[in-house]
Structures are given as structure tokens and as C-alpha cells.
C-alpha positions in Angstrom: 119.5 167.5 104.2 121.1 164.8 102.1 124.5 164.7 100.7 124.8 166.1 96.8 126.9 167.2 94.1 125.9 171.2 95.7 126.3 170.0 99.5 129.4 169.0 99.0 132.9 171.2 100.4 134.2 173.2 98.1 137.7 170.9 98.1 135.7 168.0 97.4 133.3 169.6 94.1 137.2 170.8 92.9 138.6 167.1 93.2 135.4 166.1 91.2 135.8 168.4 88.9 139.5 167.5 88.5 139.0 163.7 88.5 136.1 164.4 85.2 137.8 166.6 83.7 139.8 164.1 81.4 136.6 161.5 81.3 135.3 161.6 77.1 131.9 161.2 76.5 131.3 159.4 73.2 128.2 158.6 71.3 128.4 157.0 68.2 124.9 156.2 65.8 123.5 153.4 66.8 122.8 150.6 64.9 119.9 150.7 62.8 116.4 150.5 64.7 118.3 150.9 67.6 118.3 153.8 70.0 120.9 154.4 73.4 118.6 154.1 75.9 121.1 155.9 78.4 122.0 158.8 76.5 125.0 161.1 76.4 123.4 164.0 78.1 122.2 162.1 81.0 125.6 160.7 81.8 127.0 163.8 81.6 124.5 164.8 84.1 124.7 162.1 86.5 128.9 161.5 86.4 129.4 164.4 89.1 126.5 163.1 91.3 128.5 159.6 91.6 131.3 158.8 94.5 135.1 159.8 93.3 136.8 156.5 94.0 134.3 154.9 91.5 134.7 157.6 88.7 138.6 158.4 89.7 141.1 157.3 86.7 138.1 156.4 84.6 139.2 157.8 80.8 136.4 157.0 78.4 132.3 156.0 78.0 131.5 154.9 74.6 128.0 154.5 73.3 128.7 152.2 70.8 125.8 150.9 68.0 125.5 147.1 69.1 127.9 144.3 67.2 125.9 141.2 68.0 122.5 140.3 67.0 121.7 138.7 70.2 120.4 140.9 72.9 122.9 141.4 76.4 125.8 139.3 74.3 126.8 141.7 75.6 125.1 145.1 77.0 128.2 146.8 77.7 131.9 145.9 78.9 135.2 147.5 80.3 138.3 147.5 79.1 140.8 147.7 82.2 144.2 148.8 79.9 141.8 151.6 78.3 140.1 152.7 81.4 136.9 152.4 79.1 133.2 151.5 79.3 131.0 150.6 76.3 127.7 150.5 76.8 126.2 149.1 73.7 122.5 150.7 71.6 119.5 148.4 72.1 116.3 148.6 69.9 113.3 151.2 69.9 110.9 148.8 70.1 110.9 145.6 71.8 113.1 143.1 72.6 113.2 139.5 72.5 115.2 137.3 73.7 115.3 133.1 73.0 115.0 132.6 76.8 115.0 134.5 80.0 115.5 133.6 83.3 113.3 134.1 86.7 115.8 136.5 88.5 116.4 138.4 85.4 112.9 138.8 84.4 112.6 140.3 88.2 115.0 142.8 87.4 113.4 144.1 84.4 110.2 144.3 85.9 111.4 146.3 89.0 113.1 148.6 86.7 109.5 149.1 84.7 109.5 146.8 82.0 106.9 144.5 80.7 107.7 140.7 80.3 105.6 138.4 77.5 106.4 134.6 76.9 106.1 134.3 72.8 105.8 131.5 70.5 109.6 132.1 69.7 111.0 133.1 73.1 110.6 135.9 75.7 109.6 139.4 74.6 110.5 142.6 76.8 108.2 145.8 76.6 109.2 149.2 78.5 106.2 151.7 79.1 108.5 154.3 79.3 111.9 155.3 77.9 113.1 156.1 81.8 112.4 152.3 82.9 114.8 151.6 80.1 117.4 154.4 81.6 116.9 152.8 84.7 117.9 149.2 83.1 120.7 150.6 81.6 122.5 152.6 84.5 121.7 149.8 87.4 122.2 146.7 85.8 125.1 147.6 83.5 126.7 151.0 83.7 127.1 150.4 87.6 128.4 146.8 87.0 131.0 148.2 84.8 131.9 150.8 87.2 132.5 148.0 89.9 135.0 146.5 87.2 136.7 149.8 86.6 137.0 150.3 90.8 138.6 146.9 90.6 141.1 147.6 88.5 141.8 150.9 89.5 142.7 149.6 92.6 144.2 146.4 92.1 147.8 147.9 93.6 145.9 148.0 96.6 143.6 145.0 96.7 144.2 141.7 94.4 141.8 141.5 91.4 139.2 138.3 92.2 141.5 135.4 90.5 138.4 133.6 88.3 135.9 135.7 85.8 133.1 134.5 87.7 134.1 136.0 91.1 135.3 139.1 89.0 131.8 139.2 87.7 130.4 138.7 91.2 132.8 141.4 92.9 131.6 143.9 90.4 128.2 142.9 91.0 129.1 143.5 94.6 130.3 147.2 94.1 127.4 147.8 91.8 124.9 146.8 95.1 127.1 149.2 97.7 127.5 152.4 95.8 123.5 152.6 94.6 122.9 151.5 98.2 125.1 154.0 100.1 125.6 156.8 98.1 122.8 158.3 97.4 118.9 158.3 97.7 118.1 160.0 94.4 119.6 160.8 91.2 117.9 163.7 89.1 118.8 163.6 85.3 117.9 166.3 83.7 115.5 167.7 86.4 113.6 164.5 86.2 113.8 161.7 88.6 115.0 158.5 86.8 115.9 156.5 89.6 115.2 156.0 93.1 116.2 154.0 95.9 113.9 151.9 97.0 113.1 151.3 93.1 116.8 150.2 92.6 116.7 148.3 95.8 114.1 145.9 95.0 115.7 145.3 91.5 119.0 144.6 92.3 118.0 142.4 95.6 116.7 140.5 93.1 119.2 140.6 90.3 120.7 137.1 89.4 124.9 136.6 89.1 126.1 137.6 85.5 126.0 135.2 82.9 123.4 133.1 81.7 119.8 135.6 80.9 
């Protein structure tokens, strides 16, 4: 039987419990004609499913209505003296984006969207709201999550010394936990990601920075 939130020793569902406990879930309104495509409830579902070091210390998600008018400028961020991730609302519909590159287009395809070159630039569509979920939680709540484990235990390790190898040592984190950790996470009773689906995207996923 595979390990899980229920499999687990009772010591070890306690120190979850304990390690959550202070964790606040905020969701703010997102901006206009946007929606949050990873919502509130399904983090609260999957945060006790994930491994303790990565969650450990971790204070606050914010679902935050988006700032910038360009798409992934950013998708989310941490903030290392808050303990905080921000993951940011992106709209209903589709999006478009002035450019896109090979690797990243691979990632949104694996993850169940649709990719269109326009007239104007390159234009996303999901056929369901779970291959957007499944966007959201691999490509940049995980990322973030390798920042936070990072920082968290900088004492121990030293933090990567350039933002680029920072980027790439959270991609790095963001690979291992979805790789070793588990095989499937249920949200809601529903499957929204799986292995082998999360494998092929992120095999594929380019280094952070340019789309």
C-alpha cells in the first residue's frame, strides 16, 4: 500500500498537524475576469498530503488578484523574511502571451492545455479547470515551496549565491519532492495530479526566466 496522510504513525500525522497548524490560508478577490485557478479549498486539502520539511516553518499562502498585466510577470513568489507564498489569479478565459518558448509550451501541454500561435502572440487554452490546477501546483506552488525549503534551512546548508542558481535549486526541490513523495494527490476526492502526468511535464520544464 502506498504511503499517505492516513498511513502515516500516529507521531508523524501529530507533527503535521502541529507544523500546519500556524500556516494561514488567504484568498483575496481576484482581479477582474480573473479566477484562482488553484483555489483555497484545494490547498487546504492537499498541505497535509505534502512532506514536513517542505511545509515546516511555512507561515502564510496568499491568493492574491494579479498586479501586472503581463501574464507569469510573475505567477507567484516567496518572501523568505515572511515565510510567505503568493500565488497570483490568472484569467477565466484564455491567455496570451507576446511570445512563448518550446520547453514552456511543453509544460503546458503536459499539464492539459492547449497552445495556438496568433496574429499578436501565443494564446493558451485549458480544456479543463484541473489542467490549470495542475499548472498552478507543479510549475509554481512547488517552485516556491523549493524556495521556502531553502531558506528554511539555510543554517544548515548555504543559500545558492546567484538568483539564477537560486531559481534552479528550487526548480531542483520542486523535481524531487513530486518525484519521491508521492504517486497521487486526491483534492477533493478527485484526482488532479498524477505522477507520470507530472513527470513528463516537468522533465520537460525549461529553467525560470524567460517564457
Amino acid at each position: 500500500m502506498s504511503r499517505s496522510y492516513r498511513t502515516d504513525p500516529v507521531r508523524v500525522q501529530a507533527a503535521r498537524r502541529r507544523a500546519l497548524a500556524p500556516l494561514k490560508l488567504v484568498e483575496r478577490l481576484p482581479r477582474p475576469g480573473d479566477v484562482h485557478v488553484l483555489t483555497r479549498r484545494q490547498l487546504a486539502a492537499l498541505l497535509p498530503q505534502l512532506p514536513l520539511e517542505l511545509v515546516n516553518g511555512l507561515r502564510r499562502i496568499e491568493l492574491l488578484p494579479r498586479a501586472s498585466d503581463a501574464l507569469g510577470d510573475p505567477f507567484g513568489f516567496y518572501t523568505p523574511s515572511e515565510r510567505t507564498i503568493g500565488l497570483y489569479s490568472l484569467p477565466a478565459g484564455e491567455w496570451r502571451f507576446p511570445s512563448m518558448g518550446t520547453r514552456f509550451s511543453n509544460v503546458i501541454q503536459e499539464c492539459g492545455g492547449e497552445v495556438f500561435n496568433s496574429g499578436t502572440g501565443t494564446v493558451v487554452r485549458w480544456r479543463t479547470r484541473k489542467g490549470a490546477a495542475r499548472f498552478m501546483l507543479c510549475w509554481v506552488f512547488m517552485h516556491e515551496l523549493g524556495h521556502h525549503l531553502d531558506w528554511r534551512y539555510a543554517h544548515k546548508r548555504k543559500l545558492p549565491p546567484t538568483v539564477r542558481m537560486r531559481e534552479e535549486s528550487a526548480d531542483m526541490h520542486m523535481r524531487r519532492s513530486i518525484a519521491s513523495n508521492w504517486a497521487t494527490l486526491q483534492m477533493q476526492g478527485r484526482e488532479v495530479v498524477r505522477s507520470d502526468l507530472l513527470g513528463q511535464a516537468l522533465s520537460r520544464a525549461p529553467r525560470r526566466g524567460k517564457l
